[in-house]
N, C-alpha and C positions, 0 to 999 in steps of 0.2 A: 194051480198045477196043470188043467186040462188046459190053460194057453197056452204054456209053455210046449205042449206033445204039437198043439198046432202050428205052430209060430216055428218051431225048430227046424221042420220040413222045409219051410221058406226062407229060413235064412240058410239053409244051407244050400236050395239051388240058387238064391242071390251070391253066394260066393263062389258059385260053381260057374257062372256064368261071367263073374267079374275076373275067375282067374282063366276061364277061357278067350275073356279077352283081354288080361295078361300078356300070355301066353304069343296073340296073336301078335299084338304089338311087338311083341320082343322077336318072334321070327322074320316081322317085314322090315324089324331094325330102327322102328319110331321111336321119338323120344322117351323117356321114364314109362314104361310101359307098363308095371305094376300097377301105377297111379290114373294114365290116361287112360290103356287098354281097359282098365276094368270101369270107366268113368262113362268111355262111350259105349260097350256092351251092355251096360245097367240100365244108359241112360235108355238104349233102342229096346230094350227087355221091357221097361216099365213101361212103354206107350202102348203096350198089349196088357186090358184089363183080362183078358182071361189067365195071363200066367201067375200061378199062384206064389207069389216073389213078396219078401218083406222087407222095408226100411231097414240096413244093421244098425239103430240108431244105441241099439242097448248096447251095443259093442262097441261103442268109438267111447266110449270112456276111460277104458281098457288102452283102447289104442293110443288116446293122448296123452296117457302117463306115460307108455312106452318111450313115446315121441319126446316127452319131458324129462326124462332121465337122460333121452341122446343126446338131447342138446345142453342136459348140466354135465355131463359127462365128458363135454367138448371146453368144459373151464379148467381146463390144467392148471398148475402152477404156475407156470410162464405166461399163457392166456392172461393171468389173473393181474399179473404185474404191468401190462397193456392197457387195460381196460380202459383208463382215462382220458387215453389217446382217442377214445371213441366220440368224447365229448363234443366237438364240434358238431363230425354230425348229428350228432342224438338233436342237439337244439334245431336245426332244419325241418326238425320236425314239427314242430310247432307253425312256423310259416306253410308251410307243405299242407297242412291239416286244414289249416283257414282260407289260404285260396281253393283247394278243391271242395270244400262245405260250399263255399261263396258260389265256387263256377257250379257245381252242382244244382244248388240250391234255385237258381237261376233256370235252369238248364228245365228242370223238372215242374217247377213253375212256371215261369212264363214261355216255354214251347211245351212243354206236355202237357201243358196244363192240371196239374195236379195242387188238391190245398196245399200249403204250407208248411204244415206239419208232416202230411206225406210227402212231399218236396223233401222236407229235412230230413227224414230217416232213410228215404230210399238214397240219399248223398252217402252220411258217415260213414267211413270208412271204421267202422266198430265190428266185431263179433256177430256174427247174420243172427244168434238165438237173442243176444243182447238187443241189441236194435228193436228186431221186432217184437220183445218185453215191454222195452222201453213205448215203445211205439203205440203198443194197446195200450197203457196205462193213459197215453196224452192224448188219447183219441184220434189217429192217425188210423190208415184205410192200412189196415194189418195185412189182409191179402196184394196189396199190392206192393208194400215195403217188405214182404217176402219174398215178392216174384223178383222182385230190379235186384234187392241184395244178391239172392240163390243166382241171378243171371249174370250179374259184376264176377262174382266168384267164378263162376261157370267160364267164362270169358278171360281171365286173367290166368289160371290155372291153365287153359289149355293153349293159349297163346303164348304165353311167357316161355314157354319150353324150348320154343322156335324160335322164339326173339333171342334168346340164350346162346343157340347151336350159330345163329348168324352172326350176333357180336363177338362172342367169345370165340368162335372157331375152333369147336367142339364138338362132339358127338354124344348125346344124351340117350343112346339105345342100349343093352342091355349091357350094368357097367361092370359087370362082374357081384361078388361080393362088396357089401359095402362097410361091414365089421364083422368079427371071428364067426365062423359057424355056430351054433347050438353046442354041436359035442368038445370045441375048445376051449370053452366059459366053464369053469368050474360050480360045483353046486353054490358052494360056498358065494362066491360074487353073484349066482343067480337068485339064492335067498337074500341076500343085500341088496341090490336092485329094487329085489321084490317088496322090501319092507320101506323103504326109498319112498316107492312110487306108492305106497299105502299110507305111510305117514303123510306126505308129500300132496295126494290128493285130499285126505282127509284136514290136515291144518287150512287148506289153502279154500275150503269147503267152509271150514268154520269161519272164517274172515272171511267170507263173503265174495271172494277176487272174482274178478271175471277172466273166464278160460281156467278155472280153478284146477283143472285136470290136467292141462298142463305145466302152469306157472306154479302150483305146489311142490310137484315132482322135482321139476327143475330150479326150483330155489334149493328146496336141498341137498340135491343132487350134487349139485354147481361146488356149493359148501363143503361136501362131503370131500368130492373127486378136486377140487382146490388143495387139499390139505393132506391130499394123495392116500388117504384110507381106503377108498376104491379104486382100481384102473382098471380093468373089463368094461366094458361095453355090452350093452344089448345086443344079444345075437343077431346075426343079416338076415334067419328067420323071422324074427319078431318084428324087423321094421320091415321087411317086402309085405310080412303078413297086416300091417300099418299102413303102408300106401293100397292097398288091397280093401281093406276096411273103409277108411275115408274116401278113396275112388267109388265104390258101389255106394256109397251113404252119397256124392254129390251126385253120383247116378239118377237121383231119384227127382232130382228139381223139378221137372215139370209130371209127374207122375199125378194124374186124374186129372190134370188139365187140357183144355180143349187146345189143338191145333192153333186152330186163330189166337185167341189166346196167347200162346207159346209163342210164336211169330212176331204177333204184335209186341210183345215184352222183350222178345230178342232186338228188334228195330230200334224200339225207345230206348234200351240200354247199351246198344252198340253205338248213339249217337252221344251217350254219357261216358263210354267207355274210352272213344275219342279225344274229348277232353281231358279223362285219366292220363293218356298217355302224352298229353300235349305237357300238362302241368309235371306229371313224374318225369319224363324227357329234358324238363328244363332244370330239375332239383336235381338230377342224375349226373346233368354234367357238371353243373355248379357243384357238387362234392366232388367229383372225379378230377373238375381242373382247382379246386383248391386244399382239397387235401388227399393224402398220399394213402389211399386203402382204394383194393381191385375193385374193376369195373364190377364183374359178374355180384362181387359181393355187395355195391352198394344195389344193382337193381334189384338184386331181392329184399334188399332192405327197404326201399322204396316202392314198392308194386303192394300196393295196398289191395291184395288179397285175406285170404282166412290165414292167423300163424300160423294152424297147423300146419298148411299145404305150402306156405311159402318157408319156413323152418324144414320143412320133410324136404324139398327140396334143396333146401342147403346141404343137408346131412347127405343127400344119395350123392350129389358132387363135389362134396369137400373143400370147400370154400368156406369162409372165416363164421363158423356158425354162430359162437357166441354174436359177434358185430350184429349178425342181420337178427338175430332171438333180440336182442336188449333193444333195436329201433322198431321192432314191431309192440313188444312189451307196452314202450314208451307209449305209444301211436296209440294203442290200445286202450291204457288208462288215463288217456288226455280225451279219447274221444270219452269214454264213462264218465268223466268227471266233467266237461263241458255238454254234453249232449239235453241230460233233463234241465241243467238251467238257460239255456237258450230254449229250448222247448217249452217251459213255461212263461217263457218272455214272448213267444210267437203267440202263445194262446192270451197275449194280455193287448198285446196289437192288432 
C-alpha cells in the first residue's frame, strides 16, 4: 500500500507531462498528437534523472483492452462477410517475415557485429516484451535486444505518421472526435464493454496468447459486435486517454541510459530501420498492384511496428481497421510460433 501513495505522485506528473505534450502537438497542428506529443515530452522528461516520473507500465493494460474492444468493435456484420477477401494478403505475410528475419539477421551480425542469437531477437518483428522473454531464456544479450526492439518501435511509430500525411494526402493533426463522447454511450453499452474487455483479457490470459490484452478483448468483442448485440463504441475519451497511455509508456525507452549509448543504438537501428523500409516498400506495392484494398491500409498493415500503436493508428484514421488488426495478429503469432525453434537451432550451430 505505501507503493502505491509513492508511485501515484509519479504517475500522475508522467501523464501531466505526456498531455502537455499532447496538447502541444495538437496546437502547432503535428501529426497524432496524443500519441507523439506525449511520446516526445516523456521521452525529453525521462533524460532528467532528477524528475520524480514513473513508467505507466501498470496502466497500459487497461489501455490495450480498451484498444481491443475498438478494434473488435470495427467487425460489423458487413466487415465480417469480407473477411476472406483479406486472404491473400494475410499469406504475404509469411514471405515479408522471412526476408526481413534474413536481412536483418545479417544486418546485425555481420555489420554490427552481434552473436546470433542477439542478431535474431533484435530482427523479429514480435511483441518487444515477447522477444526480449524469449531472448533471456536462449541466452541472448537482453539489454541489447531491448535497446534495438524499444528503438525499431521508437522509429516506425514516429516516422510512419509523416510517411502517412505524404502518401496519402492527408493531415493527421488534431482529427476532431474519433468515436461518441463519454456522456453519448449509455451505461448500459459501458458495462458491456467493460465486462468484454474483462472476460476478454482474462480468457486470452489463460491460453497463454501473446499481446493477451489485447487479442482477448478483441476476439470477443469482434464476436459480440459481429452479431450486432453491441454497437457503441468506446468513448473518444478512452481512446485519446489510450494513445496518451502508450505514448508516455514509449516515452521511457531510453530512460537511465547513458547518451552514447542512446546514440549509438539509434545509428545501429536506423541502419536496420533502412532495410525495414526497403523490404515493407517492395511488399506494399506488390499488395497495392495486385490486389484491390487502399494504400494507407495496407501500410499499416505491413509497418512492422508494436499492434498496439500501429492498430491505434488505424482507429484515429479510420481506415479498414479489422484488415490491418488480422495481418498484424497473423505477423505476430507466426513470429511466436517460429522464433524459439529457430532460436534453438542457432544454439545447436
Amino acid at each position: 500500500m505505501f507503493q502505491w501513495f509513492t508511485i501515484m505522485p509519479k504517475l500522475a506528473l508522467t501523464l501531466i507531462i505526456g498531455t502537455l505534450g499532447a496538447l502541444t502537438f495538437r496546437y502547432a497542428h503535428l501529426p497524432l498528437p496524443w500519441l507523439l506529443g506525449s511520446i516526445v515530452f516523456t521521452a525529453i522528461a525521462s533524460r532528467f534523472d532528477s524528475l520524480p516520473i514513473h513508467r505507466p507500465k501498470i496502466l497500459t493494460g487497461p489501455a490495450r483492452t480498451v484498444l481491443g474492444i475498438t478494434i473488435g468493435s470495427a467487425f460489423t456484420p458487413q466487415v465480417a462477410q469480407g473477411i476472406f477477401t483479406f486472404l491473400p494478403s494475410l499469406l504475404m505475410i509469411i514471405p515479408f517475415i522471412v526476408i526481413i528475419g534474413l536481412a536483418g539477421v545479417w544486418y546485425y551480425w555481420k555489420v554490427i557485429k552481434f552473436d546470433k542469437m542477439t542478431a535474431f531477437f533484435s530482427t523479429m518483428p514480435g511483441g518487444l516484451m515477447e522477444m526480449v522473454s524469449i531472448a533471456e531464456d536462449m541466452g541472448a544479450n537482453v539489454a541489447k535486444v531491448t535497446l534495438t526492439q524499444s528503438t525499431r518501435l521508437l522509429l516506425i511509430v514516429f516516422t510512419l505518421p509523416f510517411i502517412i500525411e505524404a502518401l496519402g494526402h492527408t493531415h493527421l493533426g488534431d482529427r476532431g472526435a474519433i468515436t461518441a463522447p463519454l456522456h453519448d454511450v449509455s451505461n448500459h453499452d459501458l458495462l458491456a464493454m467493460f465486462f468484454l474487455a474483462v472476460i476478454g483479457a482474462w480468457g486470452a490470459k489463460k491460453l497463454h496468447l501473446s499481446g493477451a490484452y489485447i487479442l482477448g478483448p478483441m476476439i470477443v468483442s469482434a464476436l459480440v459486435y459481429m452479431f450486432g448485440w453491441v454497437e457503441a463504441r468506446p468513448p473518444d475519451e478512452a481512446i485519446k486517454l489510450t494513445q496518451l497511455i502508450i505514448g508516455t509508456t514509449i516515452g521511457f525507452v531510453f530512460r537511465g541510459i547513458k547518451s552514447k549509448e542512446v546514440l549509438r543504438t539509434l545509428a545501429q537501428t536506423f541502419g536496420f530501420f533502412l532495410i525495414l523500409s526497403l523490404v515493407c516498400g517492395l511488399f506494399i506495392y506488390m499488395v497495392y498492384t495486385f490486389f484491390d484494398f487502399p494504400l494507407v491500409s495496407i501500410l499499416l498493415a505491413f509497418s512492422p511496428g508494436g499492434q498496439s500503436e500501429m492498430n491505434l493508428i488505424a482507429i484515429i484514421l479510420g481506415v479498414n481497421v479489422p484488415f490491418v488488426a488480422l495481418h498484424h495478429v497473423m505477423r505476430i503469432f507466426l513470429v511466436m510460433g517460429i522464433a524459439p525453434l529457430i532460436a534453438k537451432w542457432f544454439k545447436k550451430v
